[in-house]
C-alpha positions in Angstrom: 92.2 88.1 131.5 95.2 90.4 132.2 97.0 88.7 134.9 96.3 85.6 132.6 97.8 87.8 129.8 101.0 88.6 131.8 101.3 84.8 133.1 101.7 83.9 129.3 103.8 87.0 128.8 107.1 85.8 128.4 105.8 82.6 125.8 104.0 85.1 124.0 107.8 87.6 123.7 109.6 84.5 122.9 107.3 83.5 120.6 107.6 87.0 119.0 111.3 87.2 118.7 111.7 83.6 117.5 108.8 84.6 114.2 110.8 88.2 114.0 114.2 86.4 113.4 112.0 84.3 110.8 111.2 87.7 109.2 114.3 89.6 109.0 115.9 86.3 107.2 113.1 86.6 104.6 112.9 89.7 103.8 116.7 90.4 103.7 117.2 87.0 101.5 113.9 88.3 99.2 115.8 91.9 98.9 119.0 90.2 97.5 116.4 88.4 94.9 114.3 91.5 94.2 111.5 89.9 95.5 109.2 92.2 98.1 108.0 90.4 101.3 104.3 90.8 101.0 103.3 89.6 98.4 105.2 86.3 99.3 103.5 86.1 102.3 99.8 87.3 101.5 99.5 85.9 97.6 101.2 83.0 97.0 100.1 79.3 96.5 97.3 78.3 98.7 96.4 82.1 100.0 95.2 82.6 96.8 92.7 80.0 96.4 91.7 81.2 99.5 91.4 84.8 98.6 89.2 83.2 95.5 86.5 81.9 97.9 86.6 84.6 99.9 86.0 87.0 96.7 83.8 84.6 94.8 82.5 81.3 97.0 82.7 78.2 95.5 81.0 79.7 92.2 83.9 80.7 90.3 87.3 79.4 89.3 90.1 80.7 87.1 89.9 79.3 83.6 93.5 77.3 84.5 91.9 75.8 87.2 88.9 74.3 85.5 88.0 70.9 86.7 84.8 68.8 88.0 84.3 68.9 90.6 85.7 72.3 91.1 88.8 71.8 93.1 88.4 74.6 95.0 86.3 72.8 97.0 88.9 71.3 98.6 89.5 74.2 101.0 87.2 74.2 104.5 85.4 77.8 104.5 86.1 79.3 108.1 88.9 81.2 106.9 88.0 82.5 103.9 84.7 83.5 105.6 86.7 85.3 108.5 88.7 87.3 105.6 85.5 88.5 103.7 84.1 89.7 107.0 86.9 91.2 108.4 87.6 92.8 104.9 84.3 94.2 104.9 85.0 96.6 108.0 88.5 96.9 107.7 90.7 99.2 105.2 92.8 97.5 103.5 92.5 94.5 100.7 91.8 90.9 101.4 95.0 89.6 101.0 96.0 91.8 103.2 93.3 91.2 105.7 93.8 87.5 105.3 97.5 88.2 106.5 97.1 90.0 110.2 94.0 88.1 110.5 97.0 84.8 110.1 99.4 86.6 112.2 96.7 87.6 114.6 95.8 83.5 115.3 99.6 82.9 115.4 99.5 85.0 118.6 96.3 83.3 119.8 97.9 79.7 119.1 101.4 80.6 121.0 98.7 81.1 123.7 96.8 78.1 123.8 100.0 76.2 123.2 101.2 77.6 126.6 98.2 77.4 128.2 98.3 73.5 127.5 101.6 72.8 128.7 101.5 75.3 132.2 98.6 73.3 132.6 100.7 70.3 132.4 103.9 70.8 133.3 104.2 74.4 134.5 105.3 77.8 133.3 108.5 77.3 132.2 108.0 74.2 129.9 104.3 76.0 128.6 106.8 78.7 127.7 109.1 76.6 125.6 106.6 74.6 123.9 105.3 77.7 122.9 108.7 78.9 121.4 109.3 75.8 120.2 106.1 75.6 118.1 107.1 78.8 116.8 110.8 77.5 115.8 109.4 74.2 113.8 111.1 73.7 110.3 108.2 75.1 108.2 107.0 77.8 111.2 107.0 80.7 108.4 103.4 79.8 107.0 102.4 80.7 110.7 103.0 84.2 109.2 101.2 83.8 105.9 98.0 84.1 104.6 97.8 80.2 105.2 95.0 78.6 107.8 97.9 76.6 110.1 97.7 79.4 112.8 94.0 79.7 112.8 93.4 76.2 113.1 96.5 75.9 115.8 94.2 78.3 118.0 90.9 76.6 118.2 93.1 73.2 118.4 95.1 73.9 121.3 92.4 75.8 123.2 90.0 73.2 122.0 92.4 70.8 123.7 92.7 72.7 127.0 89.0 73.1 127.4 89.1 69.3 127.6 91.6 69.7 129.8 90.2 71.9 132.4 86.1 70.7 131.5 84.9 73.7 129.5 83.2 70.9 127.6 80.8 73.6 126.0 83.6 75.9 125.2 85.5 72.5 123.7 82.9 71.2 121.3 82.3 74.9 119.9 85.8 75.2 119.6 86.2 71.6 117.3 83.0 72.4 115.4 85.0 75.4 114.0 88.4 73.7 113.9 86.2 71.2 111.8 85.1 74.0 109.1 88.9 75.3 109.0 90.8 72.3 108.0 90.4 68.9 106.7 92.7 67.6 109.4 90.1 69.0 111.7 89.0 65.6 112.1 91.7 64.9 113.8 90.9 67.4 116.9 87.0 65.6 117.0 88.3 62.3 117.4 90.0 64.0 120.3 87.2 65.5 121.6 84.5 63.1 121.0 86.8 60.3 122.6 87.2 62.5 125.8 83.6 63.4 126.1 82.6 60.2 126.2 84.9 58.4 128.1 84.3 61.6 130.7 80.7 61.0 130.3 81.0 57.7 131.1 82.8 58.0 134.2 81.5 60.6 135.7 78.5 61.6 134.0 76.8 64.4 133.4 75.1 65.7 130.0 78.0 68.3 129.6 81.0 65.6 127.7 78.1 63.9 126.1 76.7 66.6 124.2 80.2 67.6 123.0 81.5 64.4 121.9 78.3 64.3 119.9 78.4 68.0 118.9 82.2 68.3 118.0 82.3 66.3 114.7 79.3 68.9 113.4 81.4 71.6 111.6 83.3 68.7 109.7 80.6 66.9 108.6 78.5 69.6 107.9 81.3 70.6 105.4 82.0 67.4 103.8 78.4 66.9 103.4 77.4 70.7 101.9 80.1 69.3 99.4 78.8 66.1 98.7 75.3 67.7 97.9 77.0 70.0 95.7 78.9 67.4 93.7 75.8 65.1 94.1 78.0 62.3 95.6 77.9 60.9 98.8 82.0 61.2 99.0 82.0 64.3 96.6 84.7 65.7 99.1 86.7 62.8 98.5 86.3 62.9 95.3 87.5 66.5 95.1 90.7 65.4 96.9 91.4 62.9 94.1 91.5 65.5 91.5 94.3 67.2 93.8 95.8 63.5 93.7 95.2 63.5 97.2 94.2 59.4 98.6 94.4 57.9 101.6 97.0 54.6 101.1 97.9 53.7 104.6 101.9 55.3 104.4 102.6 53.4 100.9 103.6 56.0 99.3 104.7 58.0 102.0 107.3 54.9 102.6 108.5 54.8 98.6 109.1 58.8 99.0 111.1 58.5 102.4 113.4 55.7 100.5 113.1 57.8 97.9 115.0 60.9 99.1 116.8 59.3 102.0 118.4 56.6 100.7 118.4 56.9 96.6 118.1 60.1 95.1 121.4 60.8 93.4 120.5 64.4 93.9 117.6 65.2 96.6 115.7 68.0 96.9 116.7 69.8 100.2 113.3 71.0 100.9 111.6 67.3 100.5 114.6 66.0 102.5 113.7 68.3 105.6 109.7 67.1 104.8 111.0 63.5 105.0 113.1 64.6 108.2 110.1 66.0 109.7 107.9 63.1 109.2 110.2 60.5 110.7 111.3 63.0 113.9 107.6 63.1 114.1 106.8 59.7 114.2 109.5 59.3 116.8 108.5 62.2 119.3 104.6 60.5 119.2 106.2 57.4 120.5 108.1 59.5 123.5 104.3 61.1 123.8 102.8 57.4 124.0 105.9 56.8 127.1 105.2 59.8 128.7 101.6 58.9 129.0 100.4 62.7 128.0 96.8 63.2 128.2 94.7 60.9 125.9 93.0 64.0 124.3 96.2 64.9 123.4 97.7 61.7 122.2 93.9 60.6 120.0 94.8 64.5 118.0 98.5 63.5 117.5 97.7 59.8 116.2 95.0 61.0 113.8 96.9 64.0 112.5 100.0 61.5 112.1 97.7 58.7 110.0 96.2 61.2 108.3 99.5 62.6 107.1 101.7 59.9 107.1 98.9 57.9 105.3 97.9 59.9 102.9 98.7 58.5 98.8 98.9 61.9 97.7 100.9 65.2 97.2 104.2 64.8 99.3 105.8 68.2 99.5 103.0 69.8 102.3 102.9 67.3 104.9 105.3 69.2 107.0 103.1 71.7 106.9 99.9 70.3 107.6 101.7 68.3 110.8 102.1 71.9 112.1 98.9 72.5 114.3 100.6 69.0 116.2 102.0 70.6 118.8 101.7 68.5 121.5 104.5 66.1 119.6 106.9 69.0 121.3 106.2 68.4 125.0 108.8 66.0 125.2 112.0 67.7 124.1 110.1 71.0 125.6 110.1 69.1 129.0 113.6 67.9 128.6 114.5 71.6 127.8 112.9 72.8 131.4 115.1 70.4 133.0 118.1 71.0 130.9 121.1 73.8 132.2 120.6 77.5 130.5 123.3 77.1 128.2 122.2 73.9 126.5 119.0 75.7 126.2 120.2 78.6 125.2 121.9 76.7 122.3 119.0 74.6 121.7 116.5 77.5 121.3 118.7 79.3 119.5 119.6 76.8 117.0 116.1 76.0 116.3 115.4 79.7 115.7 118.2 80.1 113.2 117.4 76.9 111.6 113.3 77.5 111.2 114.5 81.1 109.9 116.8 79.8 107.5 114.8 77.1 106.3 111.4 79.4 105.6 113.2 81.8 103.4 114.5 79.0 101.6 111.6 77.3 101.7 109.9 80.5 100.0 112.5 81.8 97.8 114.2 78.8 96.7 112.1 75.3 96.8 110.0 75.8 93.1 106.9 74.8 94.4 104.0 75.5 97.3 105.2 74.8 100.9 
């Protein structure tokens, strides 16, 4: 564990200084508002609905927020179960809880995120995929009392137990990833593809019982929500109320003309969303070139058609393409190649940009991130 500790060392301070510079930008932009840091981080937006489950369950709602079915619903229960626990033997309040214990995971993702690419492509590109991850556009709610970092974590050492045949470690790993987020489905298509293709070639019990036993934590969830709303696609239904359907990139492609091409006036924030989507799509098709693992490339295609499909709310889907790190290998692997300067400038630049673009994201877009 320690000499495995010092081989991620220097992706793990990287990793550090890049979220620091993310930090200092915040909270010297939210001083110049009058704004304090905290509570921007720990209560805003989603961490709040998430602080409600942990505090209440799925029993109680805020009289705004009244709707059948309850739309709180909506969010998986791993996190807010961690926050009650750790709250429970911790000082401190939730929210507060909810905020190392997100900071906390960060540090655990930046760790499986190297681990996947040393495993792949050695030390120095595992160490800039890792940094990298850390620099994305929307990298702040890494640092909030959000469920990206979590979810990162079991997803990228989820994915490098597949790699290195921990199948048991890998199936435990997805069932959790599957009661964190709904994009969790995503990482047991992975999984479950592996196993059995693994299974199939070489045999063994070990890929079979996780490619059966990964899509459990998902389903258990979608179905505990079904019987609540006693509806076979309750969940579903509980994502319509958020106006949240799956279209196959209709809307997606209206939006991107939308605010590429016709808005007198865009939006900066849902011009960097659109940005990110598109870049996105591209790097997945460098992935598909570069013939990365298929574990790898099955999590990256699902996230992408869940996200890209998707009918509903636009302004998140940066966001929730966050735990897709493996979209990065490519320009991190061009990086490793690349002369110190021009990576010195490229690092750089994405650290400033991801810095600038959180606080903004935070202190000036009017709405969730």
């Amino acid at each position: 564990m320690r000499a495995a500790l010092r081989h991620a060392a220097p992706a793990l301070l990287g990793y550090l200084a890049v979220r620091l510079l993310g930090l200092v930008v915040l909270a010297q932009w939210a001083h110049v508002q009058g704004h304090g840091v905290w509570p921007v981080l720990a209560r805003s937006w989603d961490s709040n609905w998430y602080l409600d489950v942990a505090d209440h369950g799925y029993t109680h709602e805020h009289r705004d927020r009244l709707t059948d079915p309850p739309r709180s619903l909506a969010f998986f229960p791993l996190y807010p179960a961690l926050v009650k626990a750790f709250a429970a033997v911790t000082p401190g309040s939730r929210a507060s809880v909810g905020l190392v214990l997100a900071v906390l995971c960060s540090f655990a993702a930046a760790w499986g995120v190297f681990a996947v690419g040393d495993r792949l492509r050695g030390r120095r590109t595992g160490t800039l995929l890792a940094v990298l991850w850390g620099a994305t556009p929307v990298a702040v709610v890494q640092w909030m009392g959000y469920t990206e970092s979590l979810f990162t974590a079991l997803t990228a050492w989820a994915l490098y137990a597949v790699l290195t045949g921990r199948w048991a470690w890998a199936a435990g790993l997805t069932v959790a990833a599957g009661l964190t987020r709904p994009t969790g489905i995503a990482l047991v298509a992975a999984v479950s593809v592996a196993g059995l293709l693994a299974a199939r070639r070489r045999g063994g019990a070990a890929p079979l019982l996780a490619a059966l036993a990964a899509p459990l934590g998902w389903l258990a969830y979608v179905g505990w929500v079904g019987v609540r709303v006693g509806r076979w696609d309750g969940y579903f239904a509980v994502q319509r109320v958020w106006g949240n359907v799956w279209d196959g990139g209709r809307v997606t492609a209206v939006r991107l003309r939308g605010h590429l091409a016709y808005d007198a006036d865009p939006q900066l924030f849902l011009v960097v969303v659109s940005v990110v989507l598109i870049v996105s799509a591209g790097l997945y098709l460098l992935c598909l070139a570069d013939r990365q693992p298929l574990p790898l490339l099955v999590f990256c295609g699902v996230l992408l058609l869940v996200v890209i499909g998707s009918g509903g709310v636009y302004f998140p889907r940066a966001r929730f393409l966050v735990p897709g790190f493996p979209l990065l290998l490519p320009p991190a692997t061009a990086l490793a190649r690349a002369r110190v300067p021009a990576r010195v400038l490229a690092l750089t630049g994405a650290a400033l940009s991801s810095a600038w673009l959180g606080a903004y994201m935070l202190l000036v877009w009017q709405g969730p991130p």
